[in-house]
N, C-alpha and C positions, 0 to 999 in steps of 0.2 A: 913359287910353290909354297902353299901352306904347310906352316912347322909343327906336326903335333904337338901334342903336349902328353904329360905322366898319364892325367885322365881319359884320355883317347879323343880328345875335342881338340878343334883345331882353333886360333886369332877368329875363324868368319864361323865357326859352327858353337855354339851355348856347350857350356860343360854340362855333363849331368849330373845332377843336383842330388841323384841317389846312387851312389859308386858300389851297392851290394847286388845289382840284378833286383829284376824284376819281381823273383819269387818272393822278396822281402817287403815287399813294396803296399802287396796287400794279403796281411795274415789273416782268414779268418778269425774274428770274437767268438769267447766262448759263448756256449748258449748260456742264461742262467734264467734260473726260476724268478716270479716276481719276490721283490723283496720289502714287502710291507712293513711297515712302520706300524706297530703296536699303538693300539686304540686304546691301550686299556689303561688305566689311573698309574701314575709313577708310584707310586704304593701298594700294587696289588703285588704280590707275590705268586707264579705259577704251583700251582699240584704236583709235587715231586712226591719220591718213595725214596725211600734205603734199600739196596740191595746187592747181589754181588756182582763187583765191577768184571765189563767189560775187557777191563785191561788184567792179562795175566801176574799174579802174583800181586795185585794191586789190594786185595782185598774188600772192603766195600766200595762203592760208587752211590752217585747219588742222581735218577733219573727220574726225566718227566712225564707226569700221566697226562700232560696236555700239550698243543702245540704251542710254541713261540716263538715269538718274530724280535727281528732287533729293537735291540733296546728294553725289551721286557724284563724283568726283575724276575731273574729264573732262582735266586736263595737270596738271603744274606746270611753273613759269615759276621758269626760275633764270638767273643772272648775275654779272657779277664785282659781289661788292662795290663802292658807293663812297659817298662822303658827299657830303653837299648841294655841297657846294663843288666838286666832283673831277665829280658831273653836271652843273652848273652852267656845267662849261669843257669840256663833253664835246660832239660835234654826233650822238653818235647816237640813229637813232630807235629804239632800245628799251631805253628808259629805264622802269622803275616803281619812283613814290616805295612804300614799304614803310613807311616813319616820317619823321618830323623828318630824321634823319641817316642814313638808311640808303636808298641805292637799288639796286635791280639791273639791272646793263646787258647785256640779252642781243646786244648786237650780235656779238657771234664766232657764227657758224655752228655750232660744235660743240654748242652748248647748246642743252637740250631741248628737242623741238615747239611748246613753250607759245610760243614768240614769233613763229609764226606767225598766232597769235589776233588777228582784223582785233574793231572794233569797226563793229555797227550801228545805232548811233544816228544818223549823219551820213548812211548811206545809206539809214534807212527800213525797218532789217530788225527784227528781232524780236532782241533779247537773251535768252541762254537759259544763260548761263553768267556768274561773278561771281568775283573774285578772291577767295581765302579769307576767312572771319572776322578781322575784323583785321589783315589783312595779315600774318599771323604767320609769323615764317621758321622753318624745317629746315632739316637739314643732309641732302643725299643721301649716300646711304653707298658707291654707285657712284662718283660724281662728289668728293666733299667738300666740294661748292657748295652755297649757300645756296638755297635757291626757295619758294616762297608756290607751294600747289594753288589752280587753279582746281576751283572746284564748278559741278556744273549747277543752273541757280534752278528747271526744270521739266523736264519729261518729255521727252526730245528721241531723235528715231529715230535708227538707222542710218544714215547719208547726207546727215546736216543737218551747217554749219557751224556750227563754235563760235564766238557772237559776246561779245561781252564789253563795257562800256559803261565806255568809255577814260575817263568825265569832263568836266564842265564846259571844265575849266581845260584840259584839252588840245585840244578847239575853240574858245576864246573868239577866236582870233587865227586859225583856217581853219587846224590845225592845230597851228599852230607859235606859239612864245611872241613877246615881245616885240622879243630877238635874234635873230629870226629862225632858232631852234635848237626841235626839236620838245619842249613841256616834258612833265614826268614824267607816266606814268599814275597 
């Protein structure tokens, strides 16, 4: 007489190779939209506005008047230079580490839309845009400031905000670091 075994197969009968049932076996995919890869020059910058954000109590936000698809250059985000030490004794809130010793502080007004860019992870919204590969800086040729592009991670219409995903380490404290000073993105 054959001896079962734990998985219900016997020495003459094949175990089976999926020990969750069947209904695991084959999940529906989601459906998704097509997701086109951006035609448009690594330089062009989409048509955004300033206005008030989406996310409650966030105060502005910063949205697009046009559609984009991944990889588009939905802002860049510039600032005065400064190094870990010089953000470090700084209280403003727009601060992005870039590297080790490199941050950009858009806190002056005059600098480009990107610091309007709220993040939604803390409110539940959907992220659809990510600071560049590496943080890499450029120099604008308008300005002669330094700024990292934001890209779009998917497809996002005309009319959506740009959300962007600030980071662990800049909610781990309900925003703000340890000094009670908002730390880098």
């Amino acid at each position: 007489m054959p001896v079962p075994t734990t998985l219900g197969g016997t020495p003459e009968e094949p175990v089976p190779t999926d020990t969750m049932g069947e209904e695991s076996k084959h999940r529906p995919k989601r459906k998704r939209g097509p997701r086109r890869r951006s035609k448009r020059p690594s330089s062009y910058t989409c048509l955004t506005e300033v206005r008030t954000s989406g996310i409650p109590g966030a105060g502005l936000g910063l949205w697009l008047l046009e559609d984009a698809h991944p990889g588009d250059r939905v802002a860049i985000y510039t600032g005065e230079p400064l190094t870990a030490e010089e953000a470090d004794a700084s209280d403003s809130a727009y601060l992005l580490l870039v590297h080790k010793n490199l941050v950009l502080d858009a806190a002056d007004p005059s600098h480009d839309k990107g610091r309007y860019i709220n993040c939604g992870r803390m409110a539940g919204r959907g992220i659809n845009a990510a600071f560049g590969a590496a943080r890499r800086t450029a120099t604008c040729p308008r300005t002669g400031r330094p700024y990292v592009s934001v890209r779009a991670t998917k497809n996002i219409k005309a009319g959506s905000e740009i959300l962007v995903d600030y980071g662990p380490a800049y909610w781990a404290k309900g925003g703000f670091n340890t000094q009670g000073k908002r730390p880098h993105m």
